[in-house]
NUDO-635326 format. One record per residue (C-alpha): z, y, x. Coordinates in pm, 1 decimal. Example, Ala and Ser with C-alpha at 12.3 -4.5 7.8 and 13.67 -1.06 7.14 Angstrom:
BEGIN
pz py px
780.0 -450.0 1230.0
714.0 -106.0 1367.0
This chain:
BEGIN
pz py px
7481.3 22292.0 10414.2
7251.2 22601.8 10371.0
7289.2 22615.2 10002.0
7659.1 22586.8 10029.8
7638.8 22864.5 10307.2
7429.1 23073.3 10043.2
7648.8 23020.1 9803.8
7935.2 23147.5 9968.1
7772.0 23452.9 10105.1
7709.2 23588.4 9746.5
8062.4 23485.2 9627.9
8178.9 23735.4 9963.6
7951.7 24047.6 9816.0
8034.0 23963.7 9504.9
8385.3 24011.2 9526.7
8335.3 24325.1 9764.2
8087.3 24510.6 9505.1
8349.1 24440.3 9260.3
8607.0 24580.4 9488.2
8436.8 24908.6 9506.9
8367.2 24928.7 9145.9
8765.7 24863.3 9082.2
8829.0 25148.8 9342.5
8574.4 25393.2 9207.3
8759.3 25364.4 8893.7
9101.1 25392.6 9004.5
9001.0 25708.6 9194.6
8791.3 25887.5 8968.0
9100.5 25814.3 8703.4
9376.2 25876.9 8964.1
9189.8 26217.3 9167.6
9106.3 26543.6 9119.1
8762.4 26649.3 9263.4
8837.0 26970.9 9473.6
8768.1 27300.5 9409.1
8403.7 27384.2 9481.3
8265.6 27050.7 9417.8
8269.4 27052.7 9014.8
8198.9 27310.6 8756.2
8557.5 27331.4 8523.3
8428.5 27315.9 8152.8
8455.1 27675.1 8073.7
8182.9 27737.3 8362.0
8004.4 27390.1 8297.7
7965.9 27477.8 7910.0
7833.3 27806.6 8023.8
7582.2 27746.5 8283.8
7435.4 27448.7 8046.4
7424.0 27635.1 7748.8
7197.2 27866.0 7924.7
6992.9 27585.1 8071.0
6904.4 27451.9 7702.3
6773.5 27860.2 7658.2
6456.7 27800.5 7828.4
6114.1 27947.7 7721.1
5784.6 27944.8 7774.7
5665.1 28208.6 8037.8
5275.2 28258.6 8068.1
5383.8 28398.2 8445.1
5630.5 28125.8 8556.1
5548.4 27847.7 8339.1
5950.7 27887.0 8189.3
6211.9 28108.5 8232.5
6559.0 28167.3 8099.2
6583.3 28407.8 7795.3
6677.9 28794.1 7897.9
7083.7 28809.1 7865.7
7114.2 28392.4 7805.3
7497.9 28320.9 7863.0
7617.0 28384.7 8264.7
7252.3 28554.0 8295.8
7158.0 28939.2 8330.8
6923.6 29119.0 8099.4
6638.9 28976.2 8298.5
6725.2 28608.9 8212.7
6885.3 28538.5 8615.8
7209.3 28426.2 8716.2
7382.5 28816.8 8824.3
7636.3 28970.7 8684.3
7401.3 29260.0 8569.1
7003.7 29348.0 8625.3
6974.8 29592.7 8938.2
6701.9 29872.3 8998.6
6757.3 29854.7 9365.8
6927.4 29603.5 9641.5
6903.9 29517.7 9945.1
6820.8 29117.4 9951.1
6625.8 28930.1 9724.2
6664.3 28545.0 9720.7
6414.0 28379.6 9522.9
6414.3 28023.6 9466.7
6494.8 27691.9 9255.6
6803.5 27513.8 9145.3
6972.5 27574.2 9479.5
6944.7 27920.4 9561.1
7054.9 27956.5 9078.3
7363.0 27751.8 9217.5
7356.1 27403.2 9057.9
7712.2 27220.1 9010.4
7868.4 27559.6 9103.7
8018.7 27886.3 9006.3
7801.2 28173.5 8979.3
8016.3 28352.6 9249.6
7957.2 27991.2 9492.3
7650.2 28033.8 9488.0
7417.2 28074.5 9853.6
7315.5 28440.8 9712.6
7698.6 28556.2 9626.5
7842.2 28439.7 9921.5
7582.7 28634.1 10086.7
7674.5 28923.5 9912.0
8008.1 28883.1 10001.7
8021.8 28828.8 10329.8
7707.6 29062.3 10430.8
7841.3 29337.8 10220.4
7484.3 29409.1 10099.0
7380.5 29424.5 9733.6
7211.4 29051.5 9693.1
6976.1 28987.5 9361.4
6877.8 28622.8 9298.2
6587.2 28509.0 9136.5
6618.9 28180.1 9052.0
6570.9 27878.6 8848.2
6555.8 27478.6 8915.5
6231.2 27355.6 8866.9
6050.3 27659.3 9041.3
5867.8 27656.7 9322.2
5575.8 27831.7 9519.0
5386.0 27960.6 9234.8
5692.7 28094.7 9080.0
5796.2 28207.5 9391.5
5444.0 28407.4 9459.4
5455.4 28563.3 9090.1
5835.8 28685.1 9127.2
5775.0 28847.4 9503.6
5561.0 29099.0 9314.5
5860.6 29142.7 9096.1
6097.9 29229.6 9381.1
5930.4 29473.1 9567.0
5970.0 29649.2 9309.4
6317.6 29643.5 9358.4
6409.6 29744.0 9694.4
């Protein structure tokens, strides 16, 4: 009796798990992801291409090369180096803007909707000792 009731139990999550995997299918075939929630290839290609630019950095342990595709001539993700701003976000793959578009990103929508000038300096795989070595670097930029 307990061995049929076993039985039957994995036939039940057997079927649903292949239920899901059937529907996962159909919608990832069927679906468009929205807006926001994928990179389109043009921005995919160019945020990865940049990614595969790393180099060695005696300071940060690695960096992006100066000017690397969707990068400023500092190697980070702005549309151009700045002298001066007004906000400095330092920080890893978040605050660069993983899976989105340079202008989604936490420090461009910041920019946007604060109206001040917002630099980011950021990479994934950073963290506090990057983050101590590149706070000297923006005070000199405020």
């Amino acid at each position: 009796m307990a061995q049929r009731w076993v039985a039957s139990t994995l036939l039940v999550l057997f079927g649903v798990v292949c239920g899901f995997v059937v529907a996962e299918g159909a919608a990832r075939l069927t679906l468009d992801s929205p807006q926001g929630y994928t990179l389109y290839s043009k921005e995919r290609n160019e945020a990865h291409a940049s990614l595969a630019q790393l180099v060695s950095d005696p300071r940060l342990g690695h960096r992006l090369e100066p000017a690397a595709p969707g990068h400023d001539a500092r190697g980070f993700r702005n549309e151009a180096s700045v002298e001066n701003t007004d906000v400095v976000a330092i920080g890893d793959s978040q605050t660069w803007g993983i899976n989105v578009r340079r202008e989604e990103s936490w420090p461009a929508v910041l920019a946007t909707i604060s109206h001040l000038s917002v630099y980011s300096m950021a990479l994934g795989g950073w963290g506090p000792p990057q983050y101590e070595e590149l706070a000297h670097d923006a005070t000199g930029l405020g």
